[in-house]
C-alpha positions in Angstrom: -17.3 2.6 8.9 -18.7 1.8 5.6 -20.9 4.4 5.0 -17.2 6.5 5.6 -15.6 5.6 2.9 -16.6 7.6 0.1 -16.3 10.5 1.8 -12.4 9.7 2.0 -12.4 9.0 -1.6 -13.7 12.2 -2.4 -11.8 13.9 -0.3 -8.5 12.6 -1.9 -9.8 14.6 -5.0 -10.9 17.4 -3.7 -8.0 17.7 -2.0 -5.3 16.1 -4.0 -2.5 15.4 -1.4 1.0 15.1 -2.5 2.5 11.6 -2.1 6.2 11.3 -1.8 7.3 8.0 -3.4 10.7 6.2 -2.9 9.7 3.1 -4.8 11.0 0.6 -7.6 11.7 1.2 -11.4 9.6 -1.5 -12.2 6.3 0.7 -11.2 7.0 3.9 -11.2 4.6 5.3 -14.2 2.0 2.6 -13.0 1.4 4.3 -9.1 2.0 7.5 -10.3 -0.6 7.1 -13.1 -2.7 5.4 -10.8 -2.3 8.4 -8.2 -3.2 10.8 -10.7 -6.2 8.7 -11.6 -7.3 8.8 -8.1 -7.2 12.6 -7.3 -3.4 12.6 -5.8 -0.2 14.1 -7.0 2.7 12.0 -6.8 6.3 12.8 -6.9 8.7 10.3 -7.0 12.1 11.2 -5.7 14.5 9.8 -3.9 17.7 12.0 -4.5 19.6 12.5 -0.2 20.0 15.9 -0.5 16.3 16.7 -0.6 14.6 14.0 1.0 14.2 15.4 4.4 12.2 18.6 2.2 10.1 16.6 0.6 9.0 14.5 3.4 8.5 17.6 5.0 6.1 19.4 2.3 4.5 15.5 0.8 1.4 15.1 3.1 2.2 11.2 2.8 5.7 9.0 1.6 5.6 5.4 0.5 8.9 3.7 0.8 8.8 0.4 -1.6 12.0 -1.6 -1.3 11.4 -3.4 -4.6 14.7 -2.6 -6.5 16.5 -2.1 -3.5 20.3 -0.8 -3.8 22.8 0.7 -1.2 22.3 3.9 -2.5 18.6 4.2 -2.2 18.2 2.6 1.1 20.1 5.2 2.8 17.4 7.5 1.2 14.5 5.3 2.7 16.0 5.1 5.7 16.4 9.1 6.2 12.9 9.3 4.9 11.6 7.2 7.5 13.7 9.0 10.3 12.7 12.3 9.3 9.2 11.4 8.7 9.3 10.0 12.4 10.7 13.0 13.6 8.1 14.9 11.6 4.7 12.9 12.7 4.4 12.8 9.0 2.1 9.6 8.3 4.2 6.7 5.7 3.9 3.3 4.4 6.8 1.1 4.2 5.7 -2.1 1.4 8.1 -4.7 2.2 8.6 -6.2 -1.4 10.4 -9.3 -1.2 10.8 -9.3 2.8 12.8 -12.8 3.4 14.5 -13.0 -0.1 17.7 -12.0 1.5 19.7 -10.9 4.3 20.6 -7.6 2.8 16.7 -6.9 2.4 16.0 -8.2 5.9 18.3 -5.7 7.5 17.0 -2.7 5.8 13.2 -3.9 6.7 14.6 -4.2 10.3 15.9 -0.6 10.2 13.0 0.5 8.7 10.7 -0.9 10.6 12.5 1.1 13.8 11.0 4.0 12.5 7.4 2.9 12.9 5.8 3.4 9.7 2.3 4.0 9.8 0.7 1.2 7.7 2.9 -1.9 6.6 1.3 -3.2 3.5 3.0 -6.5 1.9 1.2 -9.6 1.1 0.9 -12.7 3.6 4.8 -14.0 2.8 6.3 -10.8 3.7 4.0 -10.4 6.5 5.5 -13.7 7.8 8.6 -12.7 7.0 8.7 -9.8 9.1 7.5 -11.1 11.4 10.2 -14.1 11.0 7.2 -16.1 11.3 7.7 -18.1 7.9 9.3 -20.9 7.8 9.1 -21.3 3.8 11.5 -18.8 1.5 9.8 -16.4 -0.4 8.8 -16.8 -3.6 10.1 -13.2 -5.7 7.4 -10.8 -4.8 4.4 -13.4 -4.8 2.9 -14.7 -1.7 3.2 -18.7 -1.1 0.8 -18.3 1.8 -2.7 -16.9 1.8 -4.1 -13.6 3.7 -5.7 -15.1 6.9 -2.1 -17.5 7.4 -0.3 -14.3 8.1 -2.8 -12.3 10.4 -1.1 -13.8 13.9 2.0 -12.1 12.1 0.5 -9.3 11.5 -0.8 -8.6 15.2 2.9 -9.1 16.0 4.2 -6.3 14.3 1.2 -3.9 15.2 2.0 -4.3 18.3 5.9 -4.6 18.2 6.3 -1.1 15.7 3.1 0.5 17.0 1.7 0.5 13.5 -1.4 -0.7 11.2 -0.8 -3.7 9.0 -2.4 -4.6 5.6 -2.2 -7.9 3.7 -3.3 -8.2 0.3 -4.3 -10.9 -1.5 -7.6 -12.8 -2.5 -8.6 -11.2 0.6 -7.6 -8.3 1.9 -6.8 -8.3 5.7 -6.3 -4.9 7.7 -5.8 -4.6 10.9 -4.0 -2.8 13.9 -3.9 -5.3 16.0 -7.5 -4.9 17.9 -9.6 -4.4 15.4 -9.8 -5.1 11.7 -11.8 -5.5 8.4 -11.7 -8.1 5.4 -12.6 -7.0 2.1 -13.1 -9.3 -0.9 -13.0 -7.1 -3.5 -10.9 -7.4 -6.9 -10.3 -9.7 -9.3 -7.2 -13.2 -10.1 -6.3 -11.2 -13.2 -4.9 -7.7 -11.2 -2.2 -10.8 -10.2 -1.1 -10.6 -13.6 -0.4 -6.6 -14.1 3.4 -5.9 -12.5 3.0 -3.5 -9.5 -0.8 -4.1 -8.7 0.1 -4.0 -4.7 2.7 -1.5 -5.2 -0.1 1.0 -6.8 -2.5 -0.3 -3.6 0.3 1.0 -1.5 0.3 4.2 -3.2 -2.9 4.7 -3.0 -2.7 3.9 0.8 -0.1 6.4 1.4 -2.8 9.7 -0.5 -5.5 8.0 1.7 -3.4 8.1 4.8 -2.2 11.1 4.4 -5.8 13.3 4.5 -7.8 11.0 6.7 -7.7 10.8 10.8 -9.3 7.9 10.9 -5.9 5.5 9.7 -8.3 2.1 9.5 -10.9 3.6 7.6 -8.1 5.5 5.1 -6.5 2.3 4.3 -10.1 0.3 4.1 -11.4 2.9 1.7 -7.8 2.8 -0.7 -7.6 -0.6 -0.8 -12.2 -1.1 -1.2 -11.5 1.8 -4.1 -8.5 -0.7 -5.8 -10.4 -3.8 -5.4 -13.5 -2.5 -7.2 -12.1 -0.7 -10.0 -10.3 -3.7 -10.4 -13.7 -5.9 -10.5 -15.2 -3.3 -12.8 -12.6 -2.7 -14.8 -11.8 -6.5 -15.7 -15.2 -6.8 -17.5 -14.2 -4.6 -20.0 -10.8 -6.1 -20.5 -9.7 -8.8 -22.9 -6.4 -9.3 -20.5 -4.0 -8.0 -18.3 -2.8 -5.2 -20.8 -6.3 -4.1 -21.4 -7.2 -4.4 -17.8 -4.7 -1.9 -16.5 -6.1 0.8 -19.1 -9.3 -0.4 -17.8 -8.0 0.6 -14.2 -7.1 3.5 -14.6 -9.9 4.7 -16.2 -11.9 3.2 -13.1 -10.0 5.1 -10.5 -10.9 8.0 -12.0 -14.2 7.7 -13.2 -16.0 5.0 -10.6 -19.1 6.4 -8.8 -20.4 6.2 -5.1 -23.5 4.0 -6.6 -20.9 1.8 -8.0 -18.6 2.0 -5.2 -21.4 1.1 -2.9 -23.4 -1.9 -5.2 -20.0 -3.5 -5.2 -18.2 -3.3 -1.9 -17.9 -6.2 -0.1 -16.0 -5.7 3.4 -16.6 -7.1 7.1 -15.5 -6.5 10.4 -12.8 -9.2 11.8 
């Protein structure tokens, strides 16, 4: 698989996929910067009367429940039915998953439409999988990657779908086989959005690679490393995210490769 992995990152720039994004206010301009950055185009819209056309032209849509509202989770809900109907690959990020009921039975409606990947961090894992018994904490994880990968094999195989934790580790898996990577750095905990823009990226990588493991592997290997790289020139987390986005676009396969640190589960 490794030796794969560039090859998807340069294809997401050769071939700059567009990524349909209904996410949160809070990180908009981040993932769409961070798309850009990348090699994607993003378009963020979430508007009824044209979400079933963009789902259909977008070669990827991330639905991020962050600042959920009535109106917009009709929106994500006919994305993910018309993406469904479409075979059009999606990621749903379950921000806050457990928080509250209202959030719980969007995730649930959601989740009917089997998104491709599911990428939250180990709490909302758990939550979805109504396998945490603690509440959750905003959008921060009280639990750490490898608590929530039982929960994640319940919902790969309960949705049909590919899960992703983040965290200190990164877990993916879809439900038979999966890879731990232990790239990035404690200070992308302290830029607002950080797995929201991993999500993003998940959904360009997703969306012009067959091989689903290895596309979410290489987006969240490419995250984790510009991250790495990107801290050592920063002087904090305002500096770092400059830093990042820089990284994205400029990091090399002899970087990419002297720094990846991933295993098979």
């Amino acid at each position: 698989m490794e030796k794969n992995l560039w090859k998807h990152i340069r294809s997401i720039k050769s071939k700059s996929p567009l990524v349909h994004n209904i996410t949160n206010y809070v990180v908009m301009n981040n993932t769409a910067n961070a798309l850009l950055a990348a090699g994607a185009s993003p378009i963020m819209a979430h508007a009824k009367s044209e979400v079933f056309d963009m789902v259909a032209l977008a070669h990827a849509t991330v639905i991020n429940i962050g600042t959920l509202d009535e109106y917009w989770s009709e929106a994500m809900l006919l994305a993910a039915e018309t993406a469904r109907a479409l075979d059009r690959p999606w990621v749903l990020d379950p921000v806050g998953a457990g928080a509250t009921p209202f959030r719980d039975k969007i995730l649930k409606q959601l989740l009917a439409f089997k998104p491709t990947v599911v990428k939250g961090n180990a709490s909302e894992i758990m939550a979805l999988a109504q396998a945490n018994r603690d509440p959750t904490k905003g959008v921060d994880s009280t639990a750490a990657s490898d608590e929530a990968v039982a929960a994640a094999h319940t919902i790969c195989s309960t949705y049909n779908t590919m899960v992703c934790i983040s965290g200190a580790t990164d877990i993916i898996t879809d439900g038979t086989q999966g890879v731990q990577i232990e790239n990035g750095h404690p200070l992308m905990a302290k830029v607002t959005g950080m797995g929201c823009t991993a999500s993003a990226l998940i959904g360009a990588f997703i969306g012009v690679a067959e091989n689903k493991i290895e596309a979410v592997t290489a987006a969240m290997a490419l995250l984790g490393i510009a991250g790495e790289l990107a801290e050592k020139q920063s002087d904090g987390p305002g500096t770092l995210q400059l830093h990042l986005l820089d990284k994205l676009y400029t990091l090399s396969e002899k970087e990419f490769y002297d720094h990846i640190r991933i295993s098979k589960q």
